[in-house]
N, C-alpha and C positions, 0 to 999 in steps of 0.2 A: 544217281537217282534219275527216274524217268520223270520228266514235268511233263504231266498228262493236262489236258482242257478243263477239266474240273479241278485239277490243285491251283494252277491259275487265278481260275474263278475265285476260289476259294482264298487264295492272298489278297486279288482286289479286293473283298469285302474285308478284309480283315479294317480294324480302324489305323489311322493314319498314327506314328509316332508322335507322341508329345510334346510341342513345343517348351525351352525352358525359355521365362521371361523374368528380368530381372527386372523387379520392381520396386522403388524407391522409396522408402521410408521417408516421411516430411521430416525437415528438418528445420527445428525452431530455433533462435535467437531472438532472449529477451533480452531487450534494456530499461527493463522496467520492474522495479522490484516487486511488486503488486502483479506484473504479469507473471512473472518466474514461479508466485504462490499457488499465482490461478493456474499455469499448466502441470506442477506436481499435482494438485486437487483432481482434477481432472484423468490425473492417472498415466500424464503423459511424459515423465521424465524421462522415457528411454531416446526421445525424440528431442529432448534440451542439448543443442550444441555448444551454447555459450549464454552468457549473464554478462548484466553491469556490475560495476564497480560498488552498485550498495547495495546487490542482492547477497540476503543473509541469512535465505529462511526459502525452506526447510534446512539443514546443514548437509544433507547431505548433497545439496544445491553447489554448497561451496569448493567441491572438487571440478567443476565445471570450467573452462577458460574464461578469462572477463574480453567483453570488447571494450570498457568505457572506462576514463579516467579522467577526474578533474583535473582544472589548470591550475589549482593549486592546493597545498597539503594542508585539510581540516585540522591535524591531530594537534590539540592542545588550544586550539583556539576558543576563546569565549563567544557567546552567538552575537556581539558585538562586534568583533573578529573576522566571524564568517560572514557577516554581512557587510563590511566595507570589502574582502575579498572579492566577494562576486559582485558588486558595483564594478569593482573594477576589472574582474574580468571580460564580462560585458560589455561595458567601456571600450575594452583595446581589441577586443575577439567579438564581442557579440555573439557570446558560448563562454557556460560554464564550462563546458565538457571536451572531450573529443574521442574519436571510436579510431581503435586498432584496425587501420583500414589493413593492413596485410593478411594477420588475423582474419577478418572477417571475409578477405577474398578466397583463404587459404579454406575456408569451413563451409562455405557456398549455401547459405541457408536459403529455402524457401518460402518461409515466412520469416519477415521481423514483428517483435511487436516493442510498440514505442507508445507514446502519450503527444498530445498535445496542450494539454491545460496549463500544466507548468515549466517554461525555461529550465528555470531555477531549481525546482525539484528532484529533474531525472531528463537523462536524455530527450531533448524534444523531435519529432516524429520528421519536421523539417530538416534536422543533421542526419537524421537516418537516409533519405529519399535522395539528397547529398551525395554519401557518401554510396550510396546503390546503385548510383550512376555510374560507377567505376566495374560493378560488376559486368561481365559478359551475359548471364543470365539472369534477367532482372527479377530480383524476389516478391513475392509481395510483400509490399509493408502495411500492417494493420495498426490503428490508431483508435490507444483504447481512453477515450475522452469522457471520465465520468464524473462528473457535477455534483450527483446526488447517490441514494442508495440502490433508489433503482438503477440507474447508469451502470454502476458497478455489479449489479447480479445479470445487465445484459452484457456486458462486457465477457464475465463466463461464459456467457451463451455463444457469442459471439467466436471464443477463443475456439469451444469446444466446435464451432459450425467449421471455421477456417481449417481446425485442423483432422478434423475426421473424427470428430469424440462428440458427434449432436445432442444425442440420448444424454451422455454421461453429462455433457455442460449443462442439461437442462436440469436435470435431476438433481445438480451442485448446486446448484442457483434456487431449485425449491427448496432445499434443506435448509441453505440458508436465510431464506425467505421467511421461513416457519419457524425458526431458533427465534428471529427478532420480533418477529408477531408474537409471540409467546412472553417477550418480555416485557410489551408493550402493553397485552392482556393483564399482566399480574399489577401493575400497576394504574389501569384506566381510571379507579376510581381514588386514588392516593393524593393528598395534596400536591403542588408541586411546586417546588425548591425555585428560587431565581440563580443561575448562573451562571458568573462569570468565568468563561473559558478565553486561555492564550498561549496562540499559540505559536510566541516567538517572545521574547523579552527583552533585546535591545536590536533595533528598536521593539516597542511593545504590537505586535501585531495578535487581532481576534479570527479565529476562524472562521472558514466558509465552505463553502463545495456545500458535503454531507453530514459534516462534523453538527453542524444545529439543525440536522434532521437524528442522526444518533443520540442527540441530549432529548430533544423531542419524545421519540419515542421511547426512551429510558424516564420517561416522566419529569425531568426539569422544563425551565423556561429560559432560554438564549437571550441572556439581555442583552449581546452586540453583535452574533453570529445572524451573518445573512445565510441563508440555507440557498444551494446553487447558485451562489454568488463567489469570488474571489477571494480570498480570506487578505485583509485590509489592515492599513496601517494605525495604530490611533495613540495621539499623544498621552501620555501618563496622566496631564491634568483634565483628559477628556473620562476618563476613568474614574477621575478619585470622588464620583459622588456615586460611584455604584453599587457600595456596601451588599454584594448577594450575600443569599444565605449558604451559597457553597462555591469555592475557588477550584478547578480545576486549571494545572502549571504541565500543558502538552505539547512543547516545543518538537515543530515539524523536524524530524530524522532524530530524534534523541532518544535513546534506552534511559529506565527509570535512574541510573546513577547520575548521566548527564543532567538528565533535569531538573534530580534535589539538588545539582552542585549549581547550576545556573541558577535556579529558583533563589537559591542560598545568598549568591551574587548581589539579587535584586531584593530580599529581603526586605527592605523600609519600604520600597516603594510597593510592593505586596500587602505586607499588612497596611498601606495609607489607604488603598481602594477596596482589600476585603479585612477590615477591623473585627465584624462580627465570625464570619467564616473560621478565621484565622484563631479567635478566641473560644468558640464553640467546638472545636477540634471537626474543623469540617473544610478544610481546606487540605488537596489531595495533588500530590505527581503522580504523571501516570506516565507509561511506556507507548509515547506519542508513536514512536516510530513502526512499531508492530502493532497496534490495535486499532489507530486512529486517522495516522496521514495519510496510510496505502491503502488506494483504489482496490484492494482483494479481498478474499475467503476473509481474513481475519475481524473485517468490520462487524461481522453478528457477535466474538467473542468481545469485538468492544462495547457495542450495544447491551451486554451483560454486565462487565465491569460496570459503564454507568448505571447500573438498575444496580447494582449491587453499591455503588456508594453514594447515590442518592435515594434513595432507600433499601438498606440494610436490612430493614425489619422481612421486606417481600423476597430477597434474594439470600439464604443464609449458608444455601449449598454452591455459591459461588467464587472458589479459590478466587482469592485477589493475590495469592504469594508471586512476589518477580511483576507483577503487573503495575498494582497503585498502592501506595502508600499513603500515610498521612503525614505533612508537612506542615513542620513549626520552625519559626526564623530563628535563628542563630545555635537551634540546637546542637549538642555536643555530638550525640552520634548518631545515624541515620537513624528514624523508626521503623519499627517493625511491619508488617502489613497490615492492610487494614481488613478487618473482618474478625 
């Protein structure tokens, strides 16, 4: 073929070949079971490389690799048990925990997300930063530290900014925003119930963070939860003039079987501080673990539960099945749900 001056021409302007460029999908590791919920929410499971050792929700979460494992084996322990455990894990390590540092070299993530508010809880954001040092490319670690309810719907926001989902975390966080406002409306003009919530029973510990902002706006009254405060130790006999008119038994990491069997444990010293609750059929275990301890999505479906059993009459299209139950001491065989 003859290349004439205008075929030339003609190729120069043609446009330039298309570069390809490989570009990197983020890559997340939670150790924080409250953040594993918030990035399925979010819509971003394809980007989850790895989870802690108590993330347990969504299930399909649980095919994931874990990076984090206790220094010692919960299963079968009483929360009297678990709690000289971690005293003394503490004690010798100063760390409940510890992360699969090979693991975690081997999956390279670019974001961690961890917590600061509780040692004791879940991985703390200071063993993450730790053990990030060991990486060649440093990740960032995000520390999702929330107190209260708002905390926790910025904490969405927050996850969805870090990882490329702004719109969607913001959008999560309004939904769930509007679920609790809604339960807080149906009950504004409702009397409201005094109660005692705990949430730990050897020793006897009352919640805090956001836990007596969720009883709050479900229309009771927190007779020992500080709202954005620690959730606190309190002697049994500091208890036994509190007679509320409703017990809620929502030991921090327990599904509803562990906590009527704990609950069960403490049984006299139960009924010595709520006599009346316990007698009016108004004393309740509920699924501390999934609706109430974790900083995530799930807090609005707890904010329901409590509107639905402190007042029953305003919430009647609110499954409580698998959720809360009604508890009575030394009964023979679990009760049914309540509702």
């Amino acid at each position: 073929m003859t290349v004439t001056v205008m075929t030339v021409k003609r190729l120069a302007e043609l446009p330039p070949e298309p570069k390809e460029y490989i570009i990197r999908t983020m890559r997340i590791a939670s150790l924080l079971a409250s953040a594993t919920e918030i990035v399925y929410e979010l819509g971003l499971s394809h980007q989850l490389v790895a989870i802690s050792h108590e993330c347990d929700y969504p299930p399909e979460a649980l095919q994931k690799p874990r990076l984090s494992r206790p220094r010692f084996d919960p299963t079968g322990l009483t929360s009297g048990g678990i709690d000289a455990a971690v005293r003394e894990s503490m004690a010798r390590h100063s760390s409940v925990y510890e992360i699969d540092t090979e693991l975690l070299l081997a999956l390279e993530p670019d974001l961690i997300l961890a917590q600061a508010v509780c040692e004791v809880c879940a991985v703390p954001t200071s063993l993450a930063e730790t053990v990030s040092q060991l990486m060649g490319r440093r990740p960032r670690i995000l520390s999702l530290d929330a107190h209260t309810l708002g905390d926790i719907l910025d904490a969405v926001v927050m996850v969805g900014d870090a990882a490329g989902a702004a719109q969607r975390g913001r959008s999560v966080a309004a939904g769930l925003r509007a679920r609790m406002a809604a339960v807080q409306a149906r009950v504004e003009r409702s009397p409201r119930p005094r109660v005692l919530a705990i949430e730990w029973l050897e020793p006897a510990f009352v919640p805090g963070h956001w836990t007596p902002e969720m009883i709050e706006m479900a229309g009771g009254v927190d007779l020992f939860g500080r709202e954005a405060q620690p959730s606190r130790e309190m002697a049994w006999e500091e208890l036994s003039g509190a007679d509320p008119d409703v017990l809620l038994i929502m030991p921090c990491g327990y599904g509803l079987a562990q906590s009527r069997a704990d609950a069960d444990r403490q049984a006299d010293r139960l009924l010595a501080i709520a006599p009346r609750a316990v007698e009016s059929g108004r004393a309740y275990v509920v699924d501390g673990s999934s609706y109430f301890n974790r900083s995530g999505p799930r807090v609005a479906a707890g904010v329901e539960i409590l509107g639905a059993l402190l007042h029953p009459d305003r919430f009647p299209d609110v499954d409580l099945e698998s959720k809360a139950e009604l508890w009575e001491p030394k009964a023979a065989h679990p009760s049914s749900a309540v509702g």
